[in-house]
C-alpha positions in Angstrom: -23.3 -6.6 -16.1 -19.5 -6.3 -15.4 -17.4 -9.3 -14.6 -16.5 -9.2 -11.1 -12.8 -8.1 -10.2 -10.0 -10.3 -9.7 -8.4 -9.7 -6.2 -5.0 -8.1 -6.4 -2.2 -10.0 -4.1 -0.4 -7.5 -2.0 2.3 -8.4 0.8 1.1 -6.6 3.9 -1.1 -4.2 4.6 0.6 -0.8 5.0 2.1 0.1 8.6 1.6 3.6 7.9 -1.5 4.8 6.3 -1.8 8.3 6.2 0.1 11.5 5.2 0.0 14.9 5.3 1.8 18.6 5.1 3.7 19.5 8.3 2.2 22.3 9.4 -1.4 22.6 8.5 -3.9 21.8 10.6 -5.7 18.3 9.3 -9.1 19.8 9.3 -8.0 22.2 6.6 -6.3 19.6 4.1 -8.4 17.6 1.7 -7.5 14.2 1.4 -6.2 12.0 -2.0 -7.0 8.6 -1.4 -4.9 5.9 -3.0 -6.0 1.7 -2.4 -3.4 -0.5 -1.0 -3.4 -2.4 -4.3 -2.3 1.1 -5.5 0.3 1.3 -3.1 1.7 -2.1 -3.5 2.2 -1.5 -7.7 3.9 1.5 -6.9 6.2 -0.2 -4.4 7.0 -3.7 -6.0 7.7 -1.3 -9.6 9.1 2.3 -8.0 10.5 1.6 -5.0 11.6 -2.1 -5.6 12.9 -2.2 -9.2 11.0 -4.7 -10.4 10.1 -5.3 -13.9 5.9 -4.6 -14.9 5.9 -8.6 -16.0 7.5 -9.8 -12.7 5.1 -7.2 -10.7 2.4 -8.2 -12.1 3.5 -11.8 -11.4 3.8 -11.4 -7.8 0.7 -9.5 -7.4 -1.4 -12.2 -9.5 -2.7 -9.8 -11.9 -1.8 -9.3 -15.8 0.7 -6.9 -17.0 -1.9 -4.1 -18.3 -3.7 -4.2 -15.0 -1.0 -3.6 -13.3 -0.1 -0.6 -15.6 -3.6 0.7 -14.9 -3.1 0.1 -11.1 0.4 2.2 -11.3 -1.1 5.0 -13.4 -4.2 6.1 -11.3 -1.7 5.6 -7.8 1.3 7.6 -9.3 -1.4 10.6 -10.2 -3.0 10.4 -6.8 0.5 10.5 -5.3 1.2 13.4 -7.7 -1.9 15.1 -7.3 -1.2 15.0 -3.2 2.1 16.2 -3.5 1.3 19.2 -6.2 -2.2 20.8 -4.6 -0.8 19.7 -0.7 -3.1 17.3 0.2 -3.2 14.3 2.5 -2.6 11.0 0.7 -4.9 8.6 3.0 -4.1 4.6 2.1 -7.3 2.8 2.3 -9.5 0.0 0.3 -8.8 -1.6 -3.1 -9.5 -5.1 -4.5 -7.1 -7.2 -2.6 -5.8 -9.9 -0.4 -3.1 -10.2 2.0 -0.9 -12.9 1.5 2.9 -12.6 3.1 5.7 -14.4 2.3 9.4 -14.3 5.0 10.6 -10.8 4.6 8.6 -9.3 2.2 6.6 -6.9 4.8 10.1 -5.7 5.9 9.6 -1.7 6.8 12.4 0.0 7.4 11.8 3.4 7.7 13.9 6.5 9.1 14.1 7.2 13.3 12.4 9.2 14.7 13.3 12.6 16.6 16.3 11.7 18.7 16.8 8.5 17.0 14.0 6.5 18.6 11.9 3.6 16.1 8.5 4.2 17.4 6.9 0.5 16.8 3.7 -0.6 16.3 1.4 -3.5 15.1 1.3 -3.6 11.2 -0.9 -6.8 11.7 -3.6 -4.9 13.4 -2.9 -1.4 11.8 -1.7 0.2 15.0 1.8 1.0 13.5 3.3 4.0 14.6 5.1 6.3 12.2 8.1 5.0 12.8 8.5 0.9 13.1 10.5 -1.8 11.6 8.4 -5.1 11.6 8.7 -8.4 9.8 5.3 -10.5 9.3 6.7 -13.9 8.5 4.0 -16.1 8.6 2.8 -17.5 5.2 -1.4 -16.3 5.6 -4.2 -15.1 3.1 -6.6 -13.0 5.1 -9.9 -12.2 3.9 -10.6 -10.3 0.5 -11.1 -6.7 0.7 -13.5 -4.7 -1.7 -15.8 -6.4 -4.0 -13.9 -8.7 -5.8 -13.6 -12.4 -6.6 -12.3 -14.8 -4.1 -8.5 -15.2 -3.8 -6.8 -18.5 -5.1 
């Protein structure tokens, strides 16, 4: 019998979690799905410019798990983006802890300039938001994996 997982620390779950082609009708696309644990490598290492070591650091896993955790997201990503699928954000081993200003989105205006806004906490946010979650927290574990701590 496997060990169970470790829970992978991520920031804040995702304001935004789903994307797709302009242009084609949703029940026509098939989906890639990539877990917010996913997500949250590719952003602290991509997006961020952090180094694997300090990644891995924040997210409370070791290095090569991290590595792992980058490689299958960056294909899903990839994938999506190559065969035009929708790139659905959803599940992974994880826990939600935030720290001030890490859950920062800042993402482009909408048509006309408007922020559409939304709650990230409760995974109503709209397309278009800028929130900050500032309250230190560790929400329940997600997936099957060993508690947080």
């Amino acid at each position: 019998m496997p060990r169970p997982r470790k829970c992978r620390r991520v920031a804040c779950e995702p304001g935004v979690t789903y994307f797709k082609p302009a242009g084609i009708p949703l029940r026509e696309l098939s989906e890639s799905e990539i877990g917010v644990d996913e997500l949250e490598a590719i952003k602290l290492v991509d997006f961020e410019e952090m180094e694997q070591i300090e990644a891995s650091n924040r997210m409370e896993i070791s290095q090569p798990t991290l590595h792992r955790l980058l490689k299958s997201g960056r294909k899903k990503v990839a994938q999506a983006l190559i065969k035009g699928q929708a790139i659905k954000i959803k599940g992974g081993d994880y826990y939600i802890k935030n720290e001030v200003d890490s859950c920062q989105m800042e993402m482009e205006p909408g048509p006309g300039g408007r922020k559409k806004t939304g709650n990230a906490e409760k995974g109503t946010a709209g397309l278009y938001q800028s929130a900050v979650l500032g309250i230190t927290s560790v929400k329940p574990r997600k997936g099957k994996c060993l508690n947080p701590g």
